[in-house]
N, C-alpha and C positions, 0 to 999 in steps of 0.2 A: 251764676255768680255775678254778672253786670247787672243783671237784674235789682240783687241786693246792691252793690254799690249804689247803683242809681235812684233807688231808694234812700239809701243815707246819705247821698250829698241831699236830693231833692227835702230832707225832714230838718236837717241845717239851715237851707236857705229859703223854708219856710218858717220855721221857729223865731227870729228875730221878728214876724210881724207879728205873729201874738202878743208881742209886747209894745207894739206902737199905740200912742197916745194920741196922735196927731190924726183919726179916721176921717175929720171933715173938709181936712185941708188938701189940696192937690199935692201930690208927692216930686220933691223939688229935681227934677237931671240931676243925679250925681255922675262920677266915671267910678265904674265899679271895677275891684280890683280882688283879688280873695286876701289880703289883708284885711283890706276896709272889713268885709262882710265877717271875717272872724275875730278881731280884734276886740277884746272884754275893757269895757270902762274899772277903773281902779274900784267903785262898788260893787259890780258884778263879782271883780275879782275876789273881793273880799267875802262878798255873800256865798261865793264856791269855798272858800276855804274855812266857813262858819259852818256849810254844809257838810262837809268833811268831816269836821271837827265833831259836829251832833252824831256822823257816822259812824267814828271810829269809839267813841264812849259808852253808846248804845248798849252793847253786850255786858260794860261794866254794871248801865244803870241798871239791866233788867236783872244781873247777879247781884246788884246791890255792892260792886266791889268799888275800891277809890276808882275816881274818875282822873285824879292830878289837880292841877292847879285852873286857875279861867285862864281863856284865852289871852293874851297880852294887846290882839292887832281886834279885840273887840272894838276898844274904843277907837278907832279909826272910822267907824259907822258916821260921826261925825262929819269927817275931814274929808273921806272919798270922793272923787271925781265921780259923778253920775251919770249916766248915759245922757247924753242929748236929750233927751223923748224925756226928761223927769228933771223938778227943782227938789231945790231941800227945803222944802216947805217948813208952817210950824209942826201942822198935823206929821210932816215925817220925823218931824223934833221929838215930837212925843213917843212914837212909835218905837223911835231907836230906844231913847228913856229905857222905856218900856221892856225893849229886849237887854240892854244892858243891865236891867231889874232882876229880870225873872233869872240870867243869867249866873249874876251873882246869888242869886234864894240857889240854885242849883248845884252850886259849886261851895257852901258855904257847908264843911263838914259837922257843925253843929246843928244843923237843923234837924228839928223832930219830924218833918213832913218827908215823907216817901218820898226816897229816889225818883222812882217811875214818872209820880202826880209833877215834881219842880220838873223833869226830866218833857215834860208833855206841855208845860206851862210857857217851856221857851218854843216848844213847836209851834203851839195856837198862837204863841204871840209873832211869830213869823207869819201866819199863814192870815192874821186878823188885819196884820200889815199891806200885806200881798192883797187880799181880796177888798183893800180901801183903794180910792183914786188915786194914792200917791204910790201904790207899789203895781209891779208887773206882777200880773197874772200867769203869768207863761210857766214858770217852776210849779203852781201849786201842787199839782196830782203829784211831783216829785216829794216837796215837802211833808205832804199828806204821811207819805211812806215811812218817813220816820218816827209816825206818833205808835208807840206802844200800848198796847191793847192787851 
């Protein structure tokens, strides 16, 4: 049983460097504290609760049943506080665009285009984001998981 625990602290307090941006620079003394190391920037937060949200729909999109309305705190993708380690570039301007796009084609109950395809359209479009310079890499294989096959 510590065995497992020590494995899952040790998969947390490695996970935040997959996503550092910063590999050529010396890494500055901080005083580390387990707040610091768990504490989610208001994008991250947001991107969990996008994740979520693709979660819990999923079963509708693949029955083809209503999915409800868009999310409200989508466009927030804007406004979010970022991690340190990231700007809000143009290219992440676009990016968000882009998911606020395919979001509303997904949620737009007149559309003639399959559930599933709009349902997959906002995945890739996370994941084309993610595997650019401006996003973290660290979720993909997570968000991978949600594309419907």
């Amino acid at each position: 049983m510590k065995k497992i625990i020590g494995i899952f602290i040790l998969g947390y307090l490695f996970f935040p460097a997959s996503c550092n941006k910063d590999e050529g620079k010396k890494p500055e003394k901080k005083q580390s504290s387990f707040k610091e190391i768990y504490e989610f920037s208001e994008m991250a937060l947001l991107m969990e609760d996008m994740y979520s949200d693709m979660e819990k729909i999923r079963p509708n999109v693949i029955e083809n049943k209503n999915i409800g309305a868009l999310p409200p705190n989508l466009i927030k993708i804007h406004t979010a506080k970022m991690t340190n380690t990231f700007e809000r570039t143009f290219e992440f301007e676009r990016f968000a665009n882009l998911l606020i796009e395919t979001q509303k084609q997904l949620y737009d109950s007149k559309s003639n285009v399959k559930k599933v395809d709009l349902y997959n359209n906002v995945v890739n479009a996370c994941l084309v984001c993610h595997k650019s310079p401006v996003g973290c890499d660290g979720p993909i294989p997570r968000i991978q998981g949600l594309l419907i096959k």
